[in-house]
Steps between C-alpha positions, in 0.01 A plus 500: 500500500338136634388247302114489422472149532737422819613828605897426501691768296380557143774518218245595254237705489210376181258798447311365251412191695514696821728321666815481739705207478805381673728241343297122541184682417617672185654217374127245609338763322716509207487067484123525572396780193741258257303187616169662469568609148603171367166416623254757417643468156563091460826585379638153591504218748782340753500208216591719234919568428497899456814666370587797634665794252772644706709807437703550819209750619307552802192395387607196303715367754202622786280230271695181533580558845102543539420196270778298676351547827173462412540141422517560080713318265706802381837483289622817361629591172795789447488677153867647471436810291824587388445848618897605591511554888149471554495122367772371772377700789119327491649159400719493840231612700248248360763182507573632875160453578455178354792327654423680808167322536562164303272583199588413169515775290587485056704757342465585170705721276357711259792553289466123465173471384490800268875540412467826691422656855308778551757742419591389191181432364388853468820511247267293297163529550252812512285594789520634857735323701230344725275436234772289358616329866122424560449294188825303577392462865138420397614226226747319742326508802224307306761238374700441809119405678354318196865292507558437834114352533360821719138550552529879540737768507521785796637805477564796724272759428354676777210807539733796432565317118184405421343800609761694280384260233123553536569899475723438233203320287249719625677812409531375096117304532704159394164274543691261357767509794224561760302230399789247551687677841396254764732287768474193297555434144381137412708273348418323167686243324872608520394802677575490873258628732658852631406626863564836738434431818642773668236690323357654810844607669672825479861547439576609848313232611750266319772683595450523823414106493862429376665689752355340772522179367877527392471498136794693359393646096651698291336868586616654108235519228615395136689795312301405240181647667612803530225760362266187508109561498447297759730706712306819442149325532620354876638875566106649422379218709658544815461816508138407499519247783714750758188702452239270460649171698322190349482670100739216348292207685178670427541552133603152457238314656281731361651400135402170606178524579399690164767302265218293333300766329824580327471280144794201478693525150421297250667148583845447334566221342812323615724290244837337553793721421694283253834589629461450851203351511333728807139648457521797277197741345690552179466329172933457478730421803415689843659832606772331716627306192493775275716722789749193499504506117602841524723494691697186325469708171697802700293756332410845670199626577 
């Protein structure tokens, strides 16, 4: 198998972009996709500081190394999930990284922020397990990038999630959801703005990225997804795309082009949690707050 572009040996054969690549032409093409979707989508500029949510994966460690040599201002923040195992595992991987490459990189404990990690949260608090680790995620991801004086946050997502996403949305009609799924989410007062640019990359393009480019990440999913959705929707879609190479990128720029007829929500109006502070929809403190109060109060759920 040669290379399409300079016909040395291939490591990687792309049939939905129909395309050979060997090792420096997987990884330009990898670089160049990134670049052009920061881009097409203005999702920031080399003047902005961007901080980059990192989990000790692939594609969120693929991200900073792509930012980083792409000339951005990227820092990266480490949310320490308290998931037993799981939690120590990513953390080494990410600080490894970091240190590795001379980027700063903040760790931040959950069980210090809400009293609890992951694990012991669901002791407390109703709700599917990533339900519950997305809000937390969600609400401190925000804060760390509104604190630290970042104009936008990036995280990891690539085509294989989002596409699982769409179908997931399309699959209950979630209008709603649709009309809000796009790569960036603008920011608005203590809202930072929220990015994907690996939006157009597959998982095995990512993968396949680190390899070559020495990135060592921690290959186990969280126990916690187990049974997930999101599992079973990816499942259903590559089984589509080894028959039909090309379905995943297809049904997501084709989501793209068509997203505007869906009808936006009715606007929310944001107010000032009075515990914390952060922007919240409800009338009394936000979500986050009331998991911490919870918690404190040691009742079960």
């Amino acid at each position: 198998m040669r290379c399409t572009i300079c016909k040395k040996p291939a490591v990687i054969k792309l049939r939905h972009a129909n395309l050979k690549l060997c090792p420096e032409h997987l990884v330009a093409r990898v670089e160049k996709v990134v670049a052009e979707t920061i881009k097409k989508f203005r999702m920031f500029t080399p003047e902005e500081r961007v901080l980059v949510a990192v989990s000790g994966g692939k594609d969120s460690l693929a991200l900073w190394e792509i930012l980083t040599k792409l000339g951005y201002r990227a820092d990266g923040v480490y949310l320490d999930l308290g998931i037993a195992g799981y939690s120590e595992r990513s953390r080494e991987f990410s600080e490894a990284f970091a240190a590795a490459r001379g980027l700063a990189l903040r760790v931040v404990r959950v069980e210090g922020e809400l009293g609890a990690g992951i694990d012991g949260l669901l002791r407390f608090a109703r709700g599917k397990p990533c339900s519950l680790c997305g809000t937390v995620k969600r609400y401190l991801l925000n804060r760390v990038a509104y604190e630290g004086g970042y104009h936008v946050l990036a995280t990891g997502h690539n085509l294989d999630d989002e596409a699982a996403t769409l179908l997931g949305n399309v699959l209950r009609w979630e209008e709603g959801y649709l009309a809000r799924q796009y790569p960036v989410l603008p920011g608005e007062g203590k809202l930072v703005r929220r990015v994907k640019p690996l939006l157009f990359l597959s998982e095995r393009e990512v993968a396949a990225y680190c390899i070559i480019s020495g990135i060592e990440y921690i290959y186990e999913e969280c126990p916690h997804a187990v049974g997930a959705r999101s599992i079973a929707l990816k499942h259903v879609l590559n089984e589509l795309e080894d028959r039909y190479p090309g379905t995943k990128l297809g049904f997501i720029r084709g989501f793209l082009k068509v997203r505007g007829r869906f009808e936006p929500p009715e606007p929310v109006e944001l107010r000032d949690c009075p515990v914390c502070g952060m922007p919240t929809a409800a009338e009394g403190p936000c979500r986050f707050c009331r998991l911490k109060e919870r918690v404190s109060h040691g009742a079960p759920a």
